[in-house]
C-alpha positions in Angstrom: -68.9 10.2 -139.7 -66.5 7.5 -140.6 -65.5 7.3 -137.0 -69.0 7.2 -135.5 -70.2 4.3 -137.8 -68.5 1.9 -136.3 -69.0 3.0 -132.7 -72.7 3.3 -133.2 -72.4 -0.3 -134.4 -70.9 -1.7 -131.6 -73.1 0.3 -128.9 -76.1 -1.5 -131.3 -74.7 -5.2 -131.1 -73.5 -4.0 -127.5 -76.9 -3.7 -126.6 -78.4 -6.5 -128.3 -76.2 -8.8 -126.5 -76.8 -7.1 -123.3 -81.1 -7.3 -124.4 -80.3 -11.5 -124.7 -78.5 -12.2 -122.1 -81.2 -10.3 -120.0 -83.5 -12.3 -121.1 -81.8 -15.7 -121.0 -81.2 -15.4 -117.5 -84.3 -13.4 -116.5 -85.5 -15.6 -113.5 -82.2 -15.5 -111.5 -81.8 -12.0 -112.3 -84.9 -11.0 -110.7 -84.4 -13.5 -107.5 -81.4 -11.7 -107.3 -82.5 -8.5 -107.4 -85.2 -8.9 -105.3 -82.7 -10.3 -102.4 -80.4 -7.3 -103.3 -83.6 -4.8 -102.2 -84.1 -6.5 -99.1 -80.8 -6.6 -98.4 -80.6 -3.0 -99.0 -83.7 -1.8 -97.1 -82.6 -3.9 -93.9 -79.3 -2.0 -93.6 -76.9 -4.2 -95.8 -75.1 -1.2 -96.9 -74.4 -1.0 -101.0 -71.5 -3.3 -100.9 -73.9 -5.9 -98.7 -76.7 -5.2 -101.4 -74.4 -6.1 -104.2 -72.9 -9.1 -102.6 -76.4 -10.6 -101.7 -77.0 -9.3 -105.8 -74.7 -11.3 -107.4 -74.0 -14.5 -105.1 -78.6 -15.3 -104.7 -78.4 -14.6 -108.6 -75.5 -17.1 -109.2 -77.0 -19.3 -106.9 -80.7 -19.3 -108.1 -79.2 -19.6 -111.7 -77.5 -23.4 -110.4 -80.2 -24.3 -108.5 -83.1 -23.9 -111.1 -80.5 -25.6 -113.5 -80.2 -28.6 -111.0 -83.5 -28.9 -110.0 -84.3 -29.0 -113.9 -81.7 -31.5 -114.8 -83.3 -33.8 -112.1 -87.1 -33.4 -111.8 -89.6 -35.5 -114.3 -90.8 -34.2 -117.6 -93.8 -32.3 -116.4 -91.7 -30.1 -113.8 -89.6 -29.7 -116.5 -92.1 -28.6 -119.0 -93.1 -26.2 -116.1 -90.2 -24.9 -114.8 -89.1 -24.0 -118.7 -92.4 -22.2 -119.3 -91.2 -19.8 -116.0 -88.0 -19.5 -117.8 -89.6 -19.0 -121.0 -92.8 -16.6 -119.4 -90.3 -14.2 -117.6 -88.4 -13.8 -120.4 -90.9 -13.4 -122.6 -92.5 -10.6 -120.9 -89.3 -8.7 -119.8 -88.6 -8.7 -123.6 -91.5 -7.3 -124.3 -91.9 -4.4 -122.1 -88.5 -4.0 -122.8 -89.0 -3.5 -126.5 -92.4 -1.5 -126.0 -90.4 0.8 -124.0 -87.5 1.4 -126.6 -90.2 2.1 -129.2 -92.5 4.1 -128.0 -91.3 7.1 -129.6 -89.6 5.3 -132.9 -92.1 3.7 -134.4 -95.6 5.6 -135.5 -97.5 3.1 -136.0 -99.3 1.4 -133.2 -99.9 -2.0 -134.9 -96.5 -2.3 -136.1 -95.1 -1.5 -132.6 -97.3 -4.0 -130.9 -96.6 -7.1 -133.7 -92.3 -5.8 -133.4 -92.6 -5.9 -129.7 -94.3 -9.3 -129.9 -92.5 -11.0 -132.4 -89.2 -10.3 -130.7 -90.6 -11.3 -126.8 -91.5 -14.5 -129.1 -88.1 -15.1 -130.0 -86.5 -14.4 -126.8 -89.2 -16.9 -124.6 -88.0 -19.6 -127.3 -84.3 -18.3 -127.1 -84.5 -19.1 -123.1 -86.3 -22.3 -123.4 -83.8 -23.9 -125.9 -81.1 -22.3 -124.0 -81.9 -24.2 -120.5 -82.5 -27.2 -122.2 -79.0 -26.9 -124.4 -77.4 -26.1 -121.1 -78.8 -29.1 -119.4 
């Protein structure tokens, strides 16, 4: 018990970390996933597929960050609110998904799962414009 404490701790804050960096950087993740099926299903190969993965995701990531850093306030406003939207419903499905089965009450669930997709849409939007 004293040994599984701490691992069970880790694997939690693990996952948080994994859960907020997900949704920081949902936009690119999907544009690069997206390019990774294609690439698949058109005969890349897995090692094609992961190369078109990581490099359209790294790419996309830059791209929206420059065209951010140099478009006027509106496009900013609506470039952040993708950011901000995307992540805001990954989080949420994300957390309706872990807690289905956790917690028994349906209200709760459904105010947890949208009090956390709040935080993490506000989380992306301060984080491009801190990064920018």
């Amino acid at each position: 018990m004293i040994v599984a404490l701490p691992l069970i701790l880790f694997v939690a804050f693990a996952m948080g970390y994994v859960a907020y960096k997900y949704a920081v950087y949902t936009v690119p993740c999907l544009i690069g996933i997206v390019a990774g099926q294609f690439a698949f299903e058109t005969n890349a190969g897995w090692l094609g597929s992961i190369i078109i993965t990581l490099t359209i995701a790294v790419a996309s990531f830059y791209g929206l960050r420059r065209l951010y850093e140099n478009c006027s306030t509106p496009a900013r406003w609506l470039l952040g609110s993708l950011y901000a939207g995307c992540s805001t419903i990954v989080t949420y499905l994300l957390l309706d998904d872990l807690s289905v089965g956790e917690i028994p009450s349906e209200i709760w669930r459904q105010a947890l799962c949208l009090g956390g997709a709040a935080v993490a849409g506000t989380l992306a939007f301060s984080k491009l414009r801190d990064d920018c």
